[in-house]
Backbone bond lengths (Angstrom), bond angles and torsions (degrees), N, CA, C in turn:
res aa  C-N    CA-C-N  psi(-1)  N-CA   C-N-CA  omega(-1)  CA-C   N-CA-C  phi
1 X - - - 1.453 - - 1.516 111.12 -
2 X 1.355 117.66 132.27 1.220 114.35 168.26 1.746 110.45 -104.31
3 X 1.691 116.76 169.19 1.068 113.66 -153.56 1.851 94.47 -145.12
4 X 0.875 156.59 -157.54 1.538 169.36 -124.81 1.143 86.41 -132.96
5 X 1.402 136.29 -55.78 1.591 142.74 174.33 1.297 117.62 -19.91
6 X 1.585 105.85 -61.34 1.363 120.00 -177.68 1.279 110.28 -61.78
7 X 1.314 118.18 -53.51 1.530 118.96 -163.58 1.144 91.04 -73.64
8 X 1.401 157.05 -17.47 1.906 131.81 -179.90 1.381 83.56 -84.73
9 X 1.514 146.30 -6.15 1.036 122.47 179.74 1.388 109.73 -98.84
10 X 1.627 129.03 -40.10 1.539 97.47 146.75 1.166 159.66 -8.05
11 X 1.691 93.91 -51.29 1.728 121.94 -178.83 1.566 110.53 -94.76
12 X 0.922 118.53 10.27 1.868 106.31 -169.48 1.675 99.74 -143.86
13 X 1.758 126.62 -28.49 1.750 131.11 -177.42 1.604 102.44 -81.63
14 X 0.837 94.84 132.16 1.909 113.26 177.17 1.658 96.72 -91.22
15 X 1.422 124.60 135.02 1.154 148.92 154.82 1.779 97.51 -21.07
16 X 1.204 147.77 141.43 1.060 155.11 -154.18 1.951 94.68 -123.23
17 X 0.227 124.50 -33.79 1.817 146.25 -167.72 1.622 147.65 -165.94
18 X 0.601 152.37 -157.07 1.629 157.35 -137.42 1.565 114.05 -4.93
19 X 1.182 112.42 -145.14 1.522 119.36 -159.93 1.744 94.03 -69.60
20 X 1.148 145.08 16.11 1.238 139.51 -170.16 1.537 107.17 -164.93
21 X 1.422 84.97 32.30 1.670 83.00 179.41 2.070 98.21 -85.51
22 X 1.811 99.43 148.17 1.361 97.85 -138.62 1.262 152.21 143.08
23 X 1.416 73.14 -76.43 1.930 94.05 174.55 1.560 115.21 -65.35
24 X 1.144 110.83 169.96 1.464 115.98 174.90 1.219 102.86 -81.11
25 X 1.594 147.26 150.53 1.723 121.12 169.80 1.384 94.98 -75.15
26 X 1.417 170.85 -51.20 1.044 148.93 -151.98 1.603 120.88 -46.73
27 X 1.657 89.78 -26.56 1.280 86.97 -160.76 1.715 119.01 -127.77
28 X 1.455 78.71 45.45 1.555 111.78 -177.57 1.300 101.81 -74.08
29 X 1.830 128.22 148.61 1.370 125.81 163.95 1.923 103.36 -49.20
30 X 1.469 101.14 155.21 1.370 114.64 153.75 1.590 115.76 -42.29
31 X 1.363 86.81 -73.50 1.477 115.18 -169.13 1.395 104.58 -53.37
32 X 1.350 143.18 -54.17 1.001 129.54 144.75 1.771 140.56 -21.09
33 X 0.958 97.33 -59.87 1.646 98.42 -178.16 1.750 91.58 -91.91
34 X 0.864 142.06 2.72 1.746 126.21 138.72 1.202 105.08 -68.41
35 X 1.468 118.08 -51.71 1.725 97.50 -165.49 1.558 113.48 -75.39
36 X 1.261 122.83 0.01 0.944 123.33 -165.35 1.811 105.26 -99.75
37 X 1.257 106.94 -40.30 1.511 129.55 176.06 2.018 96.35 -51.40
38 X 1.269 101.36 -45.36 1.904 107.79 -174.95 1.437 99.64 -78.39
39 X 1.236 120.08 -26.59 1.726 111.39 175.27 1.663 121.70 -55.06
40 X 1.733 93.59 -40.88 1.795 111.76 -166.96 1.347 102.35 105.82
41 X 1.487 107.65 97.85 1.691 108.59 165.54 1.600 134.84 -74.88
42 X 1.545 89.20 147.34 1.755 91.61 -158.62 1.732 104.72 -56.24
43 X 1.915 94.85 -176.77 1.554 96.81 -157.03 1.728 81.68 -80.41
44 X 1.541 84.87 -178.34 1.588 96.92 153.27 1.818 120.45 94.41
45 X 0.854 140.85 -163.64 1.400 137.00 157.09 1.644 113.88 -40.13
46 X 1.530 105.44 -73.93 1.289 97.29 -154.45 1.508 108.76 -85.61
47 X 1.748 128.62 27.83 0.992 134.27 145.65 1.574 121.79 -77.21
48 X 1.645 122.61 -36.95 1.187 120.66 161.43 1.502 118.17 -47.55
49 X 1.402 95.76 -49.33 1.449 99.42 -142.33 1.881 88.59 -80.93
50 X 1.353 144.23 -12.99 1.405 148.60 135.13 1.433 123.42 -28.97
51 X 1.476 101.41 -66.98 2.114 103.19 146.03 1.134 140.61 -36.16
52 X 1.598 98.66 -36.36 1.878 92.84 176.75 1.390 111.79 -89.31
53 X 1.937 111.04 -37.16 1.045 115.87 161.71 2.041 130.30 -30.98
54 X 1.310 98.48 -42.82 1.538 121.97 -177.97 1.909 105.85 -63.55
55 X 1.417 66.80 -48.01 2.290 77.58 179.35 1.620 108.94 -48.51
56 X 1.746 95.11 -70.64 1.123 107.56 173.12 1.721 131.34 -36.66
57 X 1.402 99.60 -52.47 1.503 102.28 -173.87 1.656 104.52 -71.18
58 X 1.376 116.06 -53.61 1.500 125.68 168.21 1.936 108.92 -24.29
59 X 1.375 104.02 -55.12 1.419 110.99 -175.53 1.352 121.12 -89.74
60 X 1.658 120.62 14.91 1.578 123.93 -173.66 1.456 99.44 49.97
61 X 1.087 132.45 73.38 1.499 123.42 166.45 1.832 104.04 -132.92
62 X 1.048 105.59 22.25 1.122 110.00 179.14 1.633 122.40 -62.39
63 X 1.417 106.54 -31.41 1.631 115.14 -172.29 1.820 103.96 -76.29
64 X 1.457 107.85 -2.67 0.986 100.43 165.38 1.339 140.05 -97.61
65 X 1.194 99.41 -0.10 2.041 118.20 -179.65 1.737 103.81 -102.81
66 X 1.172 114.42 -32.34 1.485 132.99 177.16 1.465 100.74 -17.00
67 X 2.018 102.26 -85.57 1.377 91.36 -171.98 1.002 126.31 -92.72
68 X 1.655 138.28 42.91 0.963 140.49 93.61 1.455 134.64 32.54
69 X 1.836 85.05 -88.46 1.963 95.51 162.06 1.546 151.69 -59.44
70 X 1.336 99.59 11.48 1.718 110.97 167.57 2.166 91.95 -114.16
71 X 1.003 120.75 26.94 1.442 113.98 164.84 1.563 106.37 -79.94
């Protein structure tokens, strides 16, 4: 189960590595975190939190983690 937790963590954890290491995950390409979701996401936290991300982006629910990022 995810909880409100997760989603400020969407909005506030920077990409840890690769070509977007950096970024906020919210505001990761689509296309990216699909292709990345078909790769097999890493263990650990910021593999969950890539999964929900995937949900999210998959389902346009993105405008809802947005403002988020001034928490």
């Amino acid at each position: 189960n995810y909880g409100q937790n997760e989603l400020v963590k969407l909005a506030t954890i920077y990409m840890p590595f690769g070509k977007y290491k950096g970024t906020l995950l919210i505001v990761l390409p689509e296309t990216y975190v699909v292709w990345f979701y078909g790769q097999g996401l890493p263990e650990g936290q910021i593999g969950k939190l890539l999964g929900l991300l995937y949900e999210i982006k998959l389902n346009g629910l993105e405008d809802l983690v947005r403002p988020l990022k001034n928490i």
